[in-house]
N, C-alpha and C positions, 0 to 999 in steps of 0.2 A: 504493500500500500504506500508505503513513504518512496519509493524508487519514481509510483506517478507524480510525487507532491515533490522532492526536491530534482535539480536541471543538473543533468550529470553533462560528463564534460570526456571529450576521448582520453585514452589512458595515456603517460605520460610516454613519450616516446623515447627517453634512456633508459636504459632496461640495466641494473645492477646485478651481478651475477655474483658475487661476494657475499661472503655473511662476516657480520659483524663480530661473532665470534672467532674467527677461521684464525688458525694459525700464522697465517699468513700475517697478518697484522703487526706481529713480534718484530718483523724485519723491517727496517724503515723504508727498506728500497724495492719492496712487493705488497703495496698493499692494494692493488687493482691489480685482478689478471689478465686487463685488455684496459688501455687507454680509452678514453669516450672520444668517439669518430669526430666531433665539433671540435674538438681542442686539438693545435698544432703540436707540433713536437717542441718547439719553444717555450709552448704554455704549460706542456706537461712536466718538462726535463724544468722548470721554475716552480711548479705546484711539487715536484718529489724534492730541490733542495728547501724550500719553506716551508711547505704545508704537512707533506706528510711527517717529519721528525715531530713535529710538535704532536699532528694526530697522537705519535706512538707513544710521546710522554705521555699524554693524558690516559691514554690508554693501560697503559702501565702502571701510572701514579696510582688513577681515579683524583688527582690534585684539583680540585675546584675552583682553585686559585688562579691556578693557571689558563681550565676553561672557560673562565669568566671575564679573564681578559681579551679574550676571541669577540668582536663584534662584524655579524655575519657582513654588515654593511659595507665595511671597511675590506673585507677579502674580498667581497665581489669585484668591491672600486679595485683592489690588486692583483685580484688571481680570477677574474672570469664567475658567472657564475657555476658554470658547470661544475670546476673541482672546490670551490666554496660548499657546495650544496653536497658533493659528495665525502666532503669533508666533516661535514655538521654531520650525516645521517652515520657515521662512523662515530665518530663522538657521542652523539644521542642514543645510541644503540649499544656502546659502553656502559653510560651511566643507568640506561632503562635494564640490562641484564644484572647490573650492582642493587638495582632495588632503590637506587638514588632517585624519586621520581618528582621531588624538587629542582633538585639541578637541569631534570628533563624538562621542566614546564619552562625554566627559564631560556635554556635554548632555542625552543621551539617557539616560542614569544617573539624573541629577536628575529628567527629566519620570518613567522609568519608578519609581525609587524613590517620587515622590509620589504616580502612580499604587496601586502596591500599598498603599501606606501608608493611602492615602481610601478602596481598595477598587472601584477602578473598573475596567471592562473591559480588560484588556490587551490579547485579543485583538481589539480594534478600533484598534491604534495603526500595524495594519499598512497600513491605510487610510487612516489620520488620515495618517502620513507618506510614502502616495504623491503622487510631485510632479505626475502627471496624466496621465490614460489616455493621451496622444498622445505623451508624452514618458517610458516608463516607465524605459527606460535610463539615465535621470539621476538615479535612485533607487536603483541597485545597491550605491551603498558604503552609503548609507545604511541599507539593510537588511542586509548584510554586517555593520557594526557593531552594531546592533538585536538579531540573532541572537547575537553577542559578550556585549552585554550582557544580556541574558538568560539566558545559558547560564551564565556568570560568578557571578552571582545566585541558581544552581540553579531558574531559571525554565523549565525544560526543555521543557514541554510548549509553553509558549508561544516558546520559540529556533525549533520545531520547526513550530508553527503559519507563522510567517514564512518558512520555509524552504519549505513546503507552496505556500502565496501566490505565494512570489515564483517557484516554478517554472511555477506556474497562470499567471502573465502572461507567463512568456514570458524570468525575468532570470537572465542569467548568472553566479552568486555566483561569489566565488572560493571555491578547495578548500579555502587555509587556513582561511577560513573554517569552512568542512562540517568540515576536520579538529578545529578546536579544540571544535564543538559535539558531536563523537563522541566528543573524549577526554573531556570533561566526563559523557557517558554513561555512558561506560565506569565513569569513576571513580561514578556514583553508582549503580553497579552493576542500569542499567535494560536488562536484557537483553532484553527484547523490542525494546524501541525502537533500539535497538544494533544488532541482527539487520536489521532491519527496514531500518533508516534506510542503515547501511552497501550492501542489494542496491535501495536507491532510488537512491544512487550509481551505482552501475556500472551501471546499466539505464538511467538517461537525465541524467547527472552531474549535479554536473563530475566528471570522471571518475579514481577513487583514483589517488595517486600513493604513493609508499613511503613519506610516513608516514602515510598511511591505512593501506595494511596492516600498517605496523607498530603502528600504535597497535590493530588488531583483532588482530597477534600478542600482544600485550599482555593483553587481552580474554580470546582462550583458556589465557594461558599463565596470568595473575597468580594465579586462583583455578583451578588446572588441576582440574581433577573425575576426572580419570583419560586413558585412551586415545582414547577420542571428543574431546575437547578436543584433543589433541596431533593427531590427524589432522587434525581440522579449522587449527590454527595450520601444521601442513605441507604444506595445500592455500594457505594464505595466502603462503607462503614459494615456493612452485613458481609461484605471480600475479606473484610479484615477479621472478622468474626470465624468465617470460615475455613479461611488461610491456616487458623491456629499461631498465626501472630501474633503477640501481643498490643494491646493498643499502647498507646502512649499517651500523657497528659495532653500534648499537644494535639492530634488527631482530636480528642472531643472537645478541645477547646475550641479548634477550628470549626468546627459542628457545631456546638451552642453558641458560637458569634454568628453564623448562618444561619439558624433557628430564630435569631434574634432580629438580625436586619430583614426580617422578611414578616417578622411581627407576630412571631410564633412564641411567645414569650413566655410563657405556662407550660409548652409541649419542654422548652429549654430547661425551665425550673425543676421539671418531671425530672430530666435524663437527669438534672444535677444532684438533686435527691438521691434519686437511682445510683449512682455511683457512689457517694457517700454510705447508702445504705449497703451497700457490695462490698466497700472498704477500695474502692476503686482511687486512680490518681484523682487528685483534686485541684489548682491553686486557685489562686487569689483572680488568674486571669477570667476561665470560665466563671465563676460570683460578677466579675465585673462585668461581665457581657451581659450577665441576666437583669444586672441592677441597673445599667443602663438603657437597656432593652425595656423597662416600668416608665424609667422616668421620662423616655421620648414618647409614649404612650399616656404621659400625664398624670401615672400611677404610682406618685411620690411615695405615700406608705408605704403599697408593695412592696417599695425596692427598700426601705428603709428596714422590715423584716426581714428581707432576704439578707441584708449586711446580718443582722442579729442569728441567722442560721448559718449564717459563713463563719463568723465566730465560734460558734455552739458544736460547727463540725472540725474545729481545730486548725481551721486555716484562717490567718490574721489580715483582716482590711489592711491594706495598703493606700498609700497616699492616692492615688487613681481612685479608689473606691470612696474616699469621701471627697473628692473634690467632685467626681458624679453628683454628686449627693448634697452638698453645697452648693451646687448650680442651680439644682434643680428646684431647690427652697426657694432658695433666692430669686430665681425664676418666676415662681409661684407664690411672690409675695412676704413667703413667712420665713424674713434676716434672722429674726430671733433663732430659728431653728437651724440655719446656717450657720451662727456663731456657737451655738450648744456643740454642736458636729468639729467645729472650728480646735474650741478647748478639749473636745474628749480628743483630739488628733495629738496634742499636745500633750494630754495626760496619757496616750499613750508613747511618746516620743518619737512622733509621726511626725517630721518637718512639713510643713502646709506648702505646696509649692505655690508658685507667683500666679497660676490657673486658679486656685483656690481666692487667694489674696482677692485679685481681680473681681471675680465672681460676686464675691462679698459687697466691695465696691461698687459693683454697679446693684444691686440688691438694694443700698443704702440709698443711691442716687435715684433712683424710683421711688422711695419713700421721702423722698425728699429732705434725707437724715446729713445733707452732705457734709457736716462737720464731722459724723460717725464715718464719714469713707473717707475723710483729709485725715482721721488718725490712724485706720486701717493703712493709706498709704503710706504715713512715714513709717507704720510700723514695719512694711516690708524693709527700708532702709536700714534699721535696727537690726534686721536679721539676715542671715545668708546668702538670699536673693538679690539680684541686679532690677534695677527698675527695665521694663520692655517698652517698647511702642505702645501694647494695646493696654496693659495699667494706665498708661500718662494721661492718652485719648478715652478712658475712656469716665477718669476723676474729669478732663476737660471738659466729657459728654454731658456730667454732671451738672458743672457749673452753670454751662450754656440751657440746661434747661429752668434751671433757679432764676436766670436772668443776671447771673455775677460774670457779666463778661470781663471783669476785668482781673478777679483771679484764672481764668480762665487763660487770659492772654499771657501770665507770668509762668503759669503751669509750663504752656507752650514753649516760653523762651528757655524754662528751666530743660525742656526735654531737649534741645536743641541744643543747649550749652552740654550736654550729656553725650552728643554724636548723634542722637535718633532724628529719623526724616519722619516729619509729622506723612500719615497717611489722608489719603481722599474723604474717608471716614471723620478724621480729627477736625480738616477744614470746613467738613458740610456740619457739622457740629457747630462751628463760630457761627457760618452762614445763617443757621438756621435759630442759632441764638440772637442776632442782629436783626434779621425777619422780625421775631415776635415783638423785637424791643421797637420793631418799626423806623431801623435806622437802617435804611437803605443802603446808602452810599458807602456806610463800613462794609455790608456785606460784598457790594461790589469791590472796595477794596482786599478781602481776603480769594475773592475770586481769581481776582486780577493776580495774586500774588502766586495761588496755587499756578498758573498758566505759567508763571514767571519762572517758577521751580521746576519745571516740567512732572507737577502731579496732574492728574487725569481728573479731571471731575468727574465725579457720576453723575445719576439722571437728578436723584433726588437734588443734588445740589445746583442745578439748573433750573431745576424746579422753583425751585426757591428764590434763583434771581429774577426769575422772568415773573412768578407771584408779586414779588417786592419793587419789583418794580412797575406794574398793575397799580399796586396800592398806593402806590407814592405819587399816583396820577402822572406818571409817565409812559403814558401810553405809547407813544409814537416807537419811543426810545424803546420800548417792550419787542414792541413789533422788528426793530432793526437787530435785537439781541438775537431774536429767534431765529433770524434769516443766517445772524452769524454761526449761530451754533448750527444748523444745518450744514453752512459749508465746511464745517468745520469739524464733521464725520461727528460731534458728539451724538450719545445713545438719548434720546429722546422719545419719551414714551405719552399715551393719550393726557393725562395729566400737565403734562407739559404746555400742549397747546390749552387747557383748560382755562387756564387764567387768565390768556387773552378771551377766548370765547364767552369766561363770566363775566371781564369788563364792560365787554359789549354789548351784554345780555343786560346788565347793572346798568346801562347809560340808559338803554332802550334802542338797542340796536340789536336786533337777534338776526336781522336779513345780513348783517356785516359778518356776522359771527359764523353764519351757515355757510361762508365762503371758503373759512376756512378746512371744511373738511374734507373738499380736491386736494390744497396743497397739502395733507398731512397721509392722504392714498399717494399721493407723489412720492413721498418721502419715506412709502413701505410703513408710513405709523398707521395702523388700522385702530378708527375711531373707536372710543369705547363708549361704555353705559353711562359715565361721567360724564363725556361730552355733549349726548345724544337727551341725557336728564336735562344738565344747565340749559341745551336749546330748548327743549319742549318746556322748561319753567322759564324760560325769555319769551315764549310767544305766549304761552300763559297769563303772562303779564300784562301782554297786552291786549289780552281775552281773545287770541285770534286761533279758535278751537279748530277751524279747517289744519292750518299748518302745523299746529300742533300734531293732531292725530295722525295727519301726514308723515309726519317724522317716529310715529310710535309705529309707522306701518313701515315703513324705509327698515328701523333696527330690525324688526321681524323677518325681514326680507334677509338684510346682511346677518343673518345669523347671532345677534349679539342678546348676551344674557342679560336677562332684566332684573334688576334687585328691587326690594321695598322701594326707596325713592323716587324710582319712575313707575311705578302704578300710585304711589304718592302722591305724586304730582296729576297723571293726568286725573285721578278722583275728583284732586281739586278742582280742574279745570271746569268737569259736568259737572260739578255740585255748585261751582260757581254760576254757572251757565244754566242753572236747574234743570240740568237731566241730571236725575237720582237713579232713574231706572239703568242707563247708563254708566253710572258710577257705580250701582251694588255690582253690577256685570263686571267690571272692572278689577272691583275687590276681588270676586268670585274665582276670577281668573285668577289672580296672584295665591290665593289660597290652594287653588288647584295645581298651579306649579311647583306649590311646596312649599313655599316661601311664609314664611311667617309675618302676619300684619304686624308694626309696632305701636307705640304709642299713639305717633303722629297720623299713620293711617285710618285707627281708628276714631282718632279724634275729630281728623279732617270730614271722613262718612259721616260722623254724628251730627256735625256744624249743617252741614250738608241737608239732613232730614230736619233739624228742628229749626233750618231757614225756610223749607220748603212746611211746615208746620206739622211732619209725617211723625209725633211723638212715639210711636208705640214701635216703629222701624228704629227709633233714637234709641227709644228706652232698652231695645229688645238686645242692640247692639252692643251698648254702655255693660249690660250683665255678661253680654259675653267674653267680653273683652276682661271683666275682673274673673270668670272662668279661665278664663285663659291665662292667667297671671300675670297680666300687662295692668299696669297701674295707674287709675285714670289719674290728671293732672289738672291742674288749677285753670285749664282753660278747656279740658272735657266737661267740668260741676259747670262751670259758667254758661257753658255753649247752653247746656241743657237747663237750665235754670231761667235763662233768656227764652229759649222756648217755650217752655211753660209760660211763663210772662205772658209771652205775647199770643197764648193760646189763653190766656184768664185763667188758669189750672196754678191757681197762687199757692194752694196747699199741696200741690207736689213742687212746686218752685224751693217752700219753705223747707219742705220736708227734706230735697237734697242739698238744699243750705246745712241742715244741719248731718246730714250724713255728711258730707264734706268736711265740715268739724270734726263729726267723731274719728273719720279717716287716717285724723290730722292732717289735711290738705290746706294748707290758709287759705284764705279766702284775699283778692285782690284788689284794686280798687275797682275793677274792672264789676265783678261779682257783686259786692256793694252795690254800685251805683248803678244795677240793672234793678234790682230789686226797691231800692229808692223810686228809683224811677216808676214803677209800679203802682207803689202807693202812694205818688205821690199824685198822677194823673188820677188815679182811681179815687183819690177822695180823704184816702188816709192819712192826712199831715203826720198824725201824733205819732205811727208808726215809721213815718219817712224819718224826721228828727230823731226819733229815738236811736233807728237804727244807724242814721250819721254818727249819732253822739257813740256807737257800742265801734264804730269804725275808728274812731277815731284814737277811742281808749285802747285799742287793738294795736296799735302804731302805725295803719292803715293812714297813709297822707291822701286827703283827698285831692282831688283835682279840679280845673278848668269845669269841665263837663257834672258834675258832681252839685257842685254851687250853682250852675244855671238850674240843676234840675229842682234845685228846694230856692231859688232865688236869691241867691245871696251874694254876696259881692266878692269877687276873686280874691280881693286881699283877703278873706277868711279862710284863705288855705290856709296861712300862720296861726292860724287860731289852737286853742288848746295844747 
């Protein structure tokens, strides 16, 4: 099978009739029984005073010293290659019958490196260094190492050529061998020849031992593709079983890290158990696969009992095992339990490495603890550790989110006076700390600066400029950034152009805005859900439900997925537009696609019925919605309380008045002064005043609107 898969080459056309061993050797002045027809008698009678006496010393010695001084490069440049080469394989085939098979690799290095380097056949070296057809057995280490170095080399096709050859004559390589040119496969991820080479093995050897199929459980597990992979690695694992092999720690390590990335995470836990329970090998590494195998799954506990069984079975967490484990707190919120994890490292004299440190750090920076990650940081300086890039950037990620740009910027100088090149990540951290502070033109300044340093911006940090500078009402100037960064091959994704399209939308331009999504098909950005929303809520705006709908019918067409916010939006639009019927349709559809209504949708449908006076469609919807677990909010009680109103239904008005209290939902001025407004047309002063007066003791500030409604003069907003 491997003879269709590697390019063989004709056999080498000098034919050596000598063997390496032959007596002949002894005499300095016989050591070829026939000169090679290419070489003159000049070349030859110069190759017997130079070349061959030294052959015979080495020959003689076995001195390493001496054939170490030999570089093949230099005799070719003086003596041809012909008796150079017949000189080395006299040599090499010395050392390879001495059992030397260091010395052999390093020879064979030199001839094969000068080889490559002049461009000469390699596949003819397999011929050049057989010792002779009657004697081929005396050639086996020598191709053993040959295969090594080649493989070594990433000369693969030609390790494999040799391997090919030397099965064609008849030689029995060793396994290690075959195993060290399969892991070299493996790793250069040549899976044909992997496939291939491995059932050339087992078909007519030498025949796998365990770590052949461990190094092909390796194979299925590293880059595992799914279930087809894992079956095939537990077809590998049942050989092993069968073989009467022994497994090795390794082999099921490599098996429950494939178990693992494939989300098999429980089946992993089982075998680990299972071997535990056998008294089987165990370490720290397979625990660590399984515990990080919970925590990318979101199953912090899990993994935090499985450490407490890894214990329990006598194998001791290692630093890896609780920085998993630290991350993934931290991750999930809960520092406290990252620092508990932290100290029991300690109290076991577990050095925390600068992974751990880190972790912690940004854990604290999410809680917004950032003085607790300015003393985590210098405590790393206190101990063993060097500070890295991603520590520095990511205490700076910190600051920038606090709004402390200016420890922020010292952080930076201090990492720089250190050696470290801030990354793309560190920069869009300032960038996007300047954004929020609304100070434009720094951020452009650190922009400027990354381009200057030749760091690469990413998207999000373009994002960011082309946002910020939207906001700063620099429109124009928006628009010529964008065009620059097009030319300018940066990665630009739908977001990008968004913030032009929401200005436009914002001004009351959405026909300006819809222009742009030719030029961003030009530019291979295929429009998204973001875009496609901000347009249909820009023409929403301006109640122009044809184009709207228009464009909910375009995304449907291009394929693009619809989130909550764009059935959101168009609800709005009919409920504005009083088709209700059209908007329950609406809903209907998003529920049907899976999607989960939120707050805002629901509230929007509510607004919706109790404008069109449909209370009972309001009401019906409002319970569903607290079924659902969605929380109605101060301006679902309002919507609906306003209905009522204006439907005269005052004791269900009141009555959600006061459910809204019991909720604890405050009430706003908004809520107030619908219900004022109630009693106060309707006849009821003494209730209108009182309930101003219960607003106002509330800390409810009344408003404009509020005092027209009981008549009283605006400056009585400062009242009370």
């Amino acid at each position: 099978m491997l003879r269709n898969k590697v390019c063989f080459r004709r056999q080498c056309f000098i034919r050596f009739h000598s063997s390496a061993s032959s007596s002949a050797l002894m005499l300095e002045d016989q050591v070829f029984d026939q000169s090679p027809k290419i070489c003159t008698n000049f070349e030859f009678n110069r190759a017997r005073r130079e070349l061959f006496p030294l052959v015979g010393r080495v020959f003689k010695s076995l001195n390493w010293r001496v054939a170490s001084e030999i570089k093949f490069g230099s005799w070719v440049e003086s003596h041809g290659f012909c008796h150079s080469i017949n000189c080395f394989r006299i040599i090499i085939h010395t050392f390879a019958l001495a059992g030397m098979r260091l010395e052999v690799f390093a020879l064979l290095r030199d001839v094969v490196g000068y080889c490559d380097m002049a461009k000469y056949d390699k596949f003819e070296l397999f011929s050049t260094f057989l010792d002779s057809p009657c004697h081929v057995e005396r050639s086996v280490v020598v191709f053993d190492v040959l295969i090594k170095v080649f493989a070594s080399n990433s000369m693969l096709e030609n390790a494999l050529d040799v391997f090919v050859n030397a099965k064609r004559i008849r030689l029995e390589l060793d396994i290690k061998t075959c195993n060290f040119l399969l892991k070299c496969l493996v790793e250069a991820n040549r899976v044909e020849f992997v496939r291939h080479f491995f059932q050339e093995l087992k078909c007519s050897g030498p025949f796998p031992n365990v770590f052949t199929y461990t190094i092909m459980m390796n194979f299925y597990c590293r880059d595992v593709g799914g279930e087809a992979d894992m079956r095939r690695a537990a077809e590998i694992l049942g050989k092993i079983y069968r073989s009467g092999e022994k497994l090795t720690v390794v082999t099921y390590n490599t098996y429950i890290h494939g178990l693992c990335k494939v989300g098999s995470v429980e089946v992993a836990l089982m075998i680990v158990r299972n071997l535990h329970y056998k008294n089987q090998p165990l370490n720290s590494h397979c625990f660590n696969a399984v515990i990080y195998g919970f925590c990318k799954k979101g199953g912090v506990c899990e993994a935090l009992q499985v450490m407490e069984e890894m214990k329990s079975s006598g194998v001791l967490p290692d630093v890896y095992s609780y920085s998993i484990l630290i991350d993934a707190f931290c991750k999930k919120g809960d520092v406290m339990k990252g620092l508990d994890l932290m100290q029991e490292m300690e109290l076991y004299q577990i050095q925390p490495s600068i992974v751990s440190y880190t972790s912690l750090i940004h854990g604290l920076c999410k809680m917004n603890l950032t003085q607790n990650a300015v003393d985590i940081f210098r405590k790393i300086g206190a101990s063993s550790h060097k500070y890295d890039r991603t520590v520095y950037e990511t205490l700076i990620d910190g600051f920038c989110r606090q709004g402390d740009l200016n420890s922020a910027i010292k952080l930076l100088e201090e990492m720089i006076s250190n050696n470290l090149v801030p990354t793309a990540f560190g920069c869009r951290s300032l960038i996007r700390g300047y954004y929020k502070l609304g100070h434009f033109r720094e951020a452009l300044d650190i922009f400027n600066i990354m381009l200057r340093d030749g760091i690469w911006p990413d998207t999000i940090a373009c994002n960011y400029i082309l946002a910020g500078s939207c906001r700063s009402g620099h429109f124009k100037e928006a628009l010529t950034l964008l065009e620059d960064f097009q030319e300018h091959g940066f990665d630009l994704n739908p977001h990008s152009y968004n913030a032009i399209i929401y200005e436009l939308c914002k001004e009351n331009y959405p026909e300006r805005a819809l222009e742009l999504l030719p030029r961003m098909l030009k530019r291979n950005v295929l429009p998204g859900v973001v875009n496609y929303s901000t347009l249909i809520s820009g023409f929403a705006k301006q109640l122009n439900l044809r184009k709207a709908v228009k464009l909910f019918t375009r995304m449907v067409k291009a394929g693009v997925t619809f989130n909550t916010a764009t059935y959101t939006i168009l609800i709005s639009i009919f409920s504005r537009s009083c088709k209700m019927h059209e908007a329950y349709g609406i809903f209907k559809e998003m529920r049907e696609r899976g999607l989960r209504p939120d707050q805002i949708s629901y509230t929007t449908l509510i607004a919706g019925f109790c404008d069109a006076r449909e209370m009972n469609k309001a009401w019906a919807l409002f319970e569903e919605m607290s079924r659902e677990g969605c929380l109605p909010n101060v301006i679902t009680y309002t919507c609906l309380i306003d209905g009522f109103c204006k439907s005269n239904r005052i004791d269900w008005a009141t009555w959600v008045f006061d459910k809204m209290n019991r909720d604890s939902v405050i009430p706003d001025v908004v809520t107030y002064t619908v219900l004022i407004a109630w009693y106060q047309s309707h006849g009821y002063i003494d209730q209108a005043h009182k309930l101003y007066e219960v607003m106002k003791a509330n800390g409810v500030l009344p408003d404009e609107r509020a005092h027209n409604v009981l008549g009283l003069e605006a400056g009585a907003i400062q009242e009370g």
